[in-house]
C-alpha positions in Angstrom: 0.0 0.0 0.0 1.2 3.5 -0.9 0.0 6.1 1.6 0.6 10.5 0.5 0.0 13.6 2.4 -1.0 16.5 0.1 -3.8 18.5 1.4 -5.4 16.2 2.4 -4.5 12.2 3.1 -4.5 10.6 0.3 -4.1 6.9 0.3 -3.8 4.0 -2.6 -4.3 0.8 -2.7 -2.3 -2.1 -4.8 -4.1 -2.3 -7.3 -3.5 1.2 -8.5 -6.6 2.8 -7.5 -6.6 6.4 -6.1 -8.6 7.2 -3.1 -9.0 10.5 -1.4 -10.6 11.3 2.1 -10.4 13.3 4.7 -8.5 11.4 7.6 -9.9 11.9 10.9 -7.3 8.9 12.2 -4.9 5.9 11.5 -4.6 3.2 13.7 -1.8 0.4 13.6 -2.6 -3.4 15.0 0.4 -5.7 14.7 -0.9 -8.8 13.7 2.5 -11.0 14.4 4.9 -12.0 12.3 5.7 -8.7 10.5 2.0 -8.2 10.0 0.0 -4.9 10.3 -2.8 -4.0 9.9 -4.0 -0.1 9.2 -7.3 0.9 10.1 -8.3 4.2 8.0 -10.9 6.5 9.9 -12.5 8.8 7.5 -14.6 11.6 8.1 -18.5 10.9 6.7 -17.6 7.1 5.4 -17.2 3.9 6.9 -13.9 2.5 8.5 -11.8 0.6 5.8 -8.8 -1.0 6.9 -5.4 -2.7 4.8 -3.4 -5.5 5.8 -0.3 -6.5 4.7 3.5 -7.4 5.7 5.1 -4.2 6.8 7.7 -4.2 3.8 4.8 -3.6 1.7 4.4 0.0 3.1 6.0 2.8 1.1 5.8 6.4 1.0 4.8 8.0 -3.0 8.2 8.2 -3.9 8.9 4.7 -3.1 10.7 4.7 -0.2 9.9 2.1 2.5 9.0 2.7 6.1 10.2 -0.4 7.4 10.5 -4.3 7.9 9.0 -4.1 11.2 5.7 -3.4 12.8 7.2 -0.5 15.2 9.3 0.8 12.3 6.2 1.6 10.0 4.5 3.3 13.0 7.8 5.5 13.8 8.1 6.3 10.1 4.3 7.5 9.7 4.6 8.9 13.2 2.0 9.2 15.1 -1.3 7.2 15.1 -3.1 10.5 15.6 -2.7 12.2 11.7 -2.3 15.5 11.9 -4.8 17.6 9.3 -3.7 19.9 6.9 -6.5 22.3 7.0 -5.3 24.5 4.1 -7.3 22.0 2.0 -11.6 22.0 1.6 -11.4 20.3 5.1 -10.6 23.9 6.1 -12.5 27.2 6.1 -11.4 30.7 4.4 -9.2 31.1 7.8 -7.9 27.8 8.2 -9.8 26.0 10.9 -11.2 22.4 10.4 -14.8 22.6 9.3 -16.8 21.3 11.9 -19.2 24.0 12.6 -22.8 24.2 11.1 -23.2 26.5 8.5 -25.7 29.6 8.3 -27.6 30.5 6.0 -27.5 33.9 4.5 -28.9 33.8 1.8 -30.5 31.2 -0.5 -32.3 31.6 -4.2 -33.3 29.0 -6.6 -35.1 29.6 -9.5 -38.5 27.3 -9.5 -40.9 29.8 -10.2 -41.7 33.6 -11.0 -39.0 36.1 -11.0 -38.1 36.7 -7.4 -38.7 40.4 -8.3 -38.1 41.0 -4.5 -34.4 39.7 -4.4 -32.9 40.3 -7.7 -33.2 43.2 -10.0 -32.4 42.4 -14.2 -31.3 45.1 -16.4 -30.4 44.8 -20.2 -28.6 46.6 -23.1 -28.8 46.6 -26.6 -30.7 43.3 -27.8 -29.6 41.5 -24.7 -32.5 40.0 -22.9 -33.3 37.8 -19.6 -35.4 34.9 -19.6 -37.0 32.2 -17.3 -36.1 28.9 -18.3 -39.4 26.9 -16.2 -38.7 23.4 -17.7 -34.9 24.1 -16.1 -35.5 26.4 -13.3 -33.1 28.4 -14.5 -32.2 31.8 -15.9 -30.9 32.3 -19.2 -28.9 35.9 -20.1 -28.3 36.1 -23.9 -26.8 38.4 -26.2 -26.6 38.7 -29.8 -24.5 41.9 -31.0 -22.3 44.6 -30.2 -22.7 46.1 -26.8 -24.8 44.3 -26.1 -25.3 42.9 -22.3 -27.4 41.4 -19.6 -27.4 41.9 -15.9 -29.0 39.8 -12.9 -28.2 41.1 -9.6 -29.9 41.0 -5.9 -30.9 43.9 -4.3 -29.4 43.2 -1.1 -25.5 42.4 -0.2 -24.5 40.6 2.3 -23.7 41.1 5.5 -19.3 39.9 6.4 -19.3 39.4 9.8 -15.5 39.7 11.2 -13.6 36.8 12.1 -16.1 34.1 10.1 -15.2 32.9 6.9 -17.9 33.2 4.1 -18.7 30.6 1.4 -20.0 31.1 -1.2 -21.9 28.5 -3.8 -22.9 30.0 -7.4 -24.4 27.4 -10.2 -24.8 28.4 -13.5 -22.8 28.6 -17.0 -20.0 30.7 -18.4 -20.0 31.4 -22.1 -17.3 30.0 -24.5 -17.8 32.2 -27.5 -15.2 34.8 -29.0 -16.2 38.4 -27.9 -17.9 37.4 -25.4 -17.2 38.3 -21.8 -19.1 37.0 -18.4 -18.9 37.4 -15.0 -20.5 35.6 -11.9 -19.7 36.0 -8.3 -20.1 38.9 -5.6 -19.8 41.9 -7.8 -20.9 46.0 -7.7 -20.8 48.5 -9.8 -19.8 52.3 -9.1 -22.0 53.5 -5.8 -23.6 56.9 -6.8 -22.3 56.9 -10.5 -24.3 54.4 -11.8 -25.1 55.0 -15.8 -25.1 52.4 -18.5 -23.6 50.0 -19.0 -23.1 49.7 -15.4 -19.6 48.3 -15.5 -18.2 46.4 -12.0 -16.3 48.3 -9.8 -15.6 45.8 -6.7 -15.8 42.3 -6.5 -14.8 38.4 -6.1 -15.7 36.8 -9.2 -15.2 34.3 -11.6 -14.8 35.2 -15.5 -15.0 34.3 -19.2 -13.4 36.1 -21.6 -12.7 35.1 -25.5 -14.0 31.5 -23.4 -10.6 31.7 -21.6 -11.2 31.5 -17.9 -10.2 33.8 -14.8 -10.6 34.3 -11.0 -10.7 38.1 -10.0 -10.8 40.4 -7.1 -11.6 43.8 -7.8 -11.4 47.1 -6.1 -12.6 50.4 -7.1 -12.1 49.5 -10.6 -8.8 47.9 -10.7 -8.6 44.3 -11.2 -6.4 41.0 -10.6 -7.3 38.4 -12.9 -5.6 35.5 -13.0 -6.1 33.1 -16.1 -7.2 29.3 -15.3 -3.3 28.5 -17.0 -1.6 30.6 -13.9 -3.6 29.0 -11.0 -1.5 28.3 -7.9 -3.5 24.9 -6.7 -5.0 23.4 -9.4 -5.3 24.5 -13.3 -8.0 21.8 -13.4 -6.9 21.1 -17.0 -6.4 17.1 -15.8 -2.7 17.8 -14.5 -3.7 18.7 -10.9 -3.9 16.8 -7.7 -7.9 17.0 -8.3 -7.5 14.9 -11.9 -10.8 17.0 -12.8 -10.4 18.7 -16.4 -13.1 21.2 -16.7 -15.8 21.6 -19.6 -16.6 25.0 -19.3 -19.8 24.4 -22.0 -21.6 22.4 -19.1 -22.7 23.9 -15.7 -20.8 24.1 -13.0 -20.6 24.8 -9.3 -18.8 27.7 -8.7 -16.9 28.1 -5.3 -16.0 30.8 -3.3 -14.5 31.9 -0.1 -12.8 34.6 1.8 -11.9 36.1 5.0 -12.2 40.1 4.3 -10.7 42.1 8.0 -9.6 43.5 4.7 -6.2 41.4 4.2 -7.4 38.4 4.9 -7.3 34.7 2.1 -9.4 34.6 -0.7 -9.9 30.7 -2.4 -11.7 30.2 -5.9 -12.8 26.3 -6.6 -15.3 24.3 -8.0 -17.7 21.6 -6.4 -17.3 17.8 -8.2 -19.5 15.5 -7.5 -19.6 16.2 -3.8 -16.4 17.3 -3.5 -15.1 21.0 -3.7 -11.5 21.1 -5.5 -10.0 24.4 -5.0 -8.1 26.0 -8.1 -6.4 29.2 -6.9 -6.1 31.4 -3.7 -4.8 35.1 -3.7 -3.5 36.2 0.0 -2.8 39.5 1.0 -1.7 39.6 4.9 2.1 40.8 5.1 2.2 41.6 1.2 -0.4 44.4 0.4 -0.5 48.1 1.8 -4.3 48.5 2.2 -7.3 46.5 2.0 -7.9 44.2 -1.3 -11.5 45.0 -1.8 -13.6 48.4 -0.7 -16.1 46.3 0.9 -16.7 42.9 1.3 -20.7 42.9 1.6 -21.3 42.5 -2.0 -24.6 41.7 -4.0 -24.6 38.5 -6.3 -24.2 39.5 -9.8 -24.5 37.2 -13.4 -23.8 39.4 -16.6 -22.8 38.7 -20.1 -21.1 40.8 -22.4 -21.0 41.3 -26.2 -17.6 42.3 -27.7 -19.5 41.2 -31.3 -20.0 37.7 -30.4 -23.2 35.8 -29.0 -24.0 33.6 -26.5 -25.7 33.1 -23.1 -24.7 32.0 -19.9 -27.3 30.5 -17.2 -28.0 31.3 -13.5 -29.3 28.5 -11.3 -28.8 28.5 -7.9 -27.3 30.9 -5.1 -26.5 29.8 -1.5 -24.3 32.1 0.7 -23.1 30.5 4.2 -21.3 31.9 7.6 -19.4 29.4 8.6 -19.7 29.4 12.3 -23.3 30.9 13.0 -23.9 34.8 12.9 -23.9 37.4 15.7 -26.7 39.8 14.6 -25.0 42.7 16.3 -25.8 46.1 15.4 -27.4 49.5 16.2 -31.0 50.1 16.9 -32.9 52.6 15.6 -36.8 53.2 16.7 -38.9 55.0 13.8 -42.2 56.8 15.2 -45.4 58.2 13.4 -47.2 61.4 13.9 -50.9 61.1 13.8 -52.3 58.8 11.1 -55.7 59.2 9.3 -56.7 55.3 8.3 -59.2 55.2 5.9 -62.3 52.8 6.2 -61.0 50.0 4.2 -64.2 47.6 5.3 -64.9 47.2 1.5 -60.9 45.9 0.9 -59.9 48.9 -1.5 -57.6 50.7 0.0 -54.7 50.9 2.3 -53.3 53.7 4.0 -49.3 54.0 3.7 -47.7 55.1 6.7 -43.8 55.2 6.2 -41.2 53.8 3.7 -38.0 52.6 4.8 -34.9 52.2 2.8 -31.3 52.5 2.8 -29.5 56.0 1.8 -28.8 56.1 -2.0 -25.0 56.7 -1.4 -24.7 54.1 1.7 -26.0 50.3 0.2 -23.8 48.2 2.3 -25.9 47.9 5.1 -28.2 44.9 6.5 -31.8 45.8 7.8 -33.5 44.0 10.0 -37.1 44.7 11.3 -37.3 44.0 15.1 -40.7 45.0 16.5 -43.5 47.3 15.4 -46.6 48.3 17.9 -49.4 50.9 17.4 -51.8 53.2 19.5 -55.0 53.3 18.0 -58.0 56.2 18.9 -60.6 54.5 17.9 -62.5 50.9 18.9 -62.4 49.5 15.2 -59.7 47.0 14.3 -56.6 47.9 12.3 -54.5 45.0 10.5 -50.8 46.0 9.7 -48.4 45.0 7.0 -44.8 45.4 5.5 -44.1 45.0 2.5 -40.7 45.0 0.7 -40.9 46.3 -3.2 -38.6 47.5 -5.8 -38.0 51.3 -5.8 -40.4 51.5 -9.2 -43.6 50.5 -7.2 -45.5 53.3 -7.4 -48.1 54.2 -4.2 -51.1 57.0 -4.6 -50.3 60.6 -2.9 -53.6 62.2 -3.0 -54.4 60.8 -6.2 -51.0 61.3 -7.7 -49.1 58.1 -8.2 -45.5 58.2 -7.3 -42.6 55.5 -7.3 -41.0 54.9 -4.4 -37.6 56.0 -5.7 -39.6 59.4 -5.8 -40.7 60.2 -2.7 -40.4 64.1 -1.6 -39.3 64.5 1.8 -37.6 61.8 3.3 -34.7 62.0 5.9 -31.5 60.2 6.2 -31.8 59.3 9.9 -28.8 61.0 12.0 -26.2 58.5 12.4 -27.5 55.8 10.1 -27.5 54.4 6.4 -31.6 54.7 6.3 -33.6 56.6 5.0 -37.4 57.7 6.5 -40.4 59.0 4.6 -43.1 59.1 7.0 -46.8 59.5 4.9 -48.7 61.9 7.8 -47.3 64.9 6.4 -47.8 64.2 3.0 -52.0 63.7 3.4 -54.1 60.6 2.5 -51.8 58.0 1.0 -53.2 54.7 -0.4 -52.3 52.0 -2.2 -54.5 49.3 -4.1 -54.3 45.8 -2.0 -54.0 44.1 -5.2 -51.2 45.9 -6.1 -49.3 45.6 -2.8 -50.4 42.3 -0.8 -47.7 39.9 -3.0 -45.2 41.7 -1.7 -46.2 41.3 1.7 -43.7 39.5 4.2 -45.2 40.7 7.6 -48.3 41.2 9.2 -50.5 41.5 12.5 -54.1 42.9 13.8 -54.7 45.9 16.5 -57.7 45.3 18.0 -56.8 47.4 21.2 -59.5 49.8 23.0 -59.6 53.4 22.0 -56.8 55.6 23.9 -55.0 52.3 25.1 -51.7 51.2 23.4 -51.7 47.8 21.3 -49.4 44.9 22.4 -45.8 44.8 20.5 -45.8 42.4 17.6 -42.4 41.0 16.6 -42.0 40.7 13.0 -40.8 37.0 12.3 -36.5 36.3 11.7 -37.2 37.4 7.6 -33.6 36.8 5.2 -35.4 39.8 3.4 -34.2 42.9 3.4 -33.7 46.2 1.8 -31.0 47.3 -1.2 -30.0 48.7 -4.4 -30.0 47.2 -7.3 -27.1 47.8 -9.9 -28.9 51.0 -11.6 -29.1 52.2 -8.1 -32.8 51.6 -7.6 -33.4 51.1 -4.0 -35.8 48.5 -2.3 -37.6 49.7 0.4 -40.1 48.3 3.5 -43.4 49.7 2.8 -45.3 50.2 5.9 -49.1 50.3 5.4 -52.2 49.7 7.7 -56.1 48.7 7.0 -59.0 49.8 9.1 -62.2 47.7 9.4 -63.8 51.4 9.7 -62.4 55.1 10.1 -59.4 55.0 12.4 -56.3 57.2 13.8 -53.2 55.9 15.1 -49.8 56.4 15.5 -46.9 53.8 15.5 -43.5 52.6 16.6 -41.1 50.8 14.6 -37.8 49.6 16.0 -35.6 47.9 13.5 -31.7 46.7 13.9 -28.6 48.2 11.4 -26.5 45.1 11.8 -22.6 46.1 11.4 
């Protein structure tokens, strides 16, 4: 038996098979005569074991360990292997992957649009489509300047000290002038104008159908070419053996620890196993940090150059890898006096507020903590929030106005949000119809007239505010229904997590 350490343990058996696992232990039983046996404990997989005279044990370069029992354990040390995290055993910072995952944020593509979580915008002849029969996403172009953008709203929260991972499916295109991109990516904050190049990011991309990884920040990029990466070109030749086919899907892979210097790794997930291609590391070698920001929306876009193709997005999942600490700053948002319509026929809505992040200051996370009312009158009042694009338009006194729109909202003092309460603008309503599908929480006043209503916490919702990559902002919409003429006023308390 031939036994290797690379990143991982590798081991082989006689017949010339290559095995790889993860190696959680070895154990030696001498079996008399010269006789070992050598119990392999993998992670995840049964025990399997090897037996065999002690001659028969040799390193990958031929080398023997020994004709004795004791001299193959003192060669291979001891029975305790030590792990080489550095491998996909190990996380972005280096420690063994034992922890359980969270979830930040999770799309697949099995029906509508998800207008709520990503934003599309197109140039040229480019065009977006939903693929139902493959739950997929297909961005296509056909011509010259031509191009297609998919992006999320929100970006997502990098919590210090926690390595993030990252899990992209889809397809890069192969064609001549044709470029692609998929991975965490932004444009320009505040200078966004067609064709909304990327101005930050970690990223994977196709160009002429060669193939690059890329950090970029504030518009200047590393890319390094698939022939030039440092673990494995996966061209056949690495320790993987995988040669890529970039005209089928894949499963993209990346992680990172930002605390702005920290390791970034680019790979790809093979049938159950993630093979990583190529890290870039900064600590000790860079003067500054490698990336403006590390919370980063999800982008997939194509390019035309004068070539076209299409590329497909499937699935997005986004971990922390050792939970989430929601810490933050709070911030309570309070109503003057409210007019509720009578809305016993189900025709209107009264907005009260609108809450969204400042145009210049995206990066933040939102998250809606508690909301309770005071209500003057015995009739019943039901509550919502909604969360819609910044082109949903709601009625000021009979004029229709898009969210991005709104007259009169404040940055709040301190924060990244910005407030638009309704009570100063006059009746505001909004057809039920139009809003309720974009509805993510809700709850009923019934309190007595003059006496405050009971808190209602809004559930733990993955949803939150953004901008999209025309700048277009997302925004809570908060909006009430009486069962008869009402007035109330409200508190809102929601957290800016950091």
């Amino acid at each position: 038996m031939i036994l290797e350490r690379i990143n991982d343990l590798v081991y082989f058996n006689n017949s010339g098979i290559r095995h790889y696992t993860h190696i959680s232990r070895l154990d030696f039983v001498d079996l008399g005569n010269n006789k070992i046996k050598v119990l392999i404990r993998p992670f995840n997989t049964d025990l399997v074991y090897w037996e065999g005279q002690s001659s028969e044990i040799t390193d990958i370069n031929g080398n023997s360990y020994g004709n004795t029992v004791l001299d193959v354990i003192s060669g291979l040390g001891s029975s305790n292997v030590s792990i080489n995290t550095n491998g996909a055993i190990g996380d972005a910072f280096g420690r063994l992957r034992i922890s359980e995952p969270y979830s930040i944020f999770d799309s697949k593509e099995l029906d509508g649009s998800a207008s709520r979580i990503w934003t599309d915008v197109t140039g040229g002849t480019g065009s977006i489509s939903k693929s139902d029969p493959n739950s997929a996403v297909s961005l296509s172009v056909a011509a010259d300047g031509d191009f297609a953008i998919r992006q999320t709203f929100q970006r997502f929260n990098y919590q210090a000290g926690k390595s993030q991972f990252v899990l992209l499916t889809g397809s890069l295109p192969t064609a001549n002038n044709v470029n692609s991109r998929i991975g965490l990516i932004e444009g320009e904050v505040g200078a966004e104008a067609s064709p909304y190049n990327i101005y930050n990011g970690i990223f994977f991309s196709s160009i002429n159908g060669a193939v690059y990884v890329n950090i970029m920040k504030n518009g200047s990029n590393t890319a390094v070419i698939q022939s030039s990466w440092n673990i494995d070109k996966m061209n056949g030749s690495g320790p993987s053996g995988v040669t890529l086919d970039f005209t089928k899907v894949q499963i993209f892979v990346i992680d990172f620890e930002w605390l702005g210097v920290g390791r970034v790794r680019f790979g790809f997930n093979i049938d159950g196993v993630t093979h990583y291609c190529h890290q870039i590391v900064h600590a000790n070698l860079i003067t500054s940090t490698y990336t403006k920001t590390p919370n980063l929306p999800v982008r997939y876009e194509i390019r035309s150059t004068g070539g076209a193709d299409s590329m497909q997005k499937i699935c997005v999942s986004i971990m922390s890898e050792g939970g989430v600490d929601q810490s933050g700053i709070t911030h309570i948002g309070s109503s003057a006096l409210n007019t509720l319509a009578d809305n016993t026929a189900g025709t209107n809505n009264t907005v009260m507020a609108v809450i969204r992040l400042q145009s210049d200051r995206p990066y933040s996370t939102l998250r809606l903590l508690s909301f309770s009312g005071l209500l003057f009158s015995d009739t019943p009042v039901r509550w919502s929030i909604a969360l819609v694009a910044g082109n949903f338009q709601i009625s000021i006194n009979g004029t229709p106005t898009a969210i991005d729109d709104l007259a009169g909202s404040v940055d709040l003092t301190g924060a990244t949000i910005n407030f638009w309460e309704a009570a100063a603008a006059g009746t505001d309503t909004v057809l039920e119809a139009d809003i309720s599908p974009y509805t993510i929480e809700e709850g009923f006043l019934a309190g007595s007239k003059n006496a405050p209503a009971a808190a209602i916490a809004p559930a733990d919702n993955l949803l939150t505010v953004g901008q999209c990559s025309t700048g277009c902002r997302s925004a809570f919409v908060i909006y009430a229904q009486a069962y008869g003429a009402n007035t109330m006023r409200y508190a809102l308390k929601f957290k800016e997590v950091i």
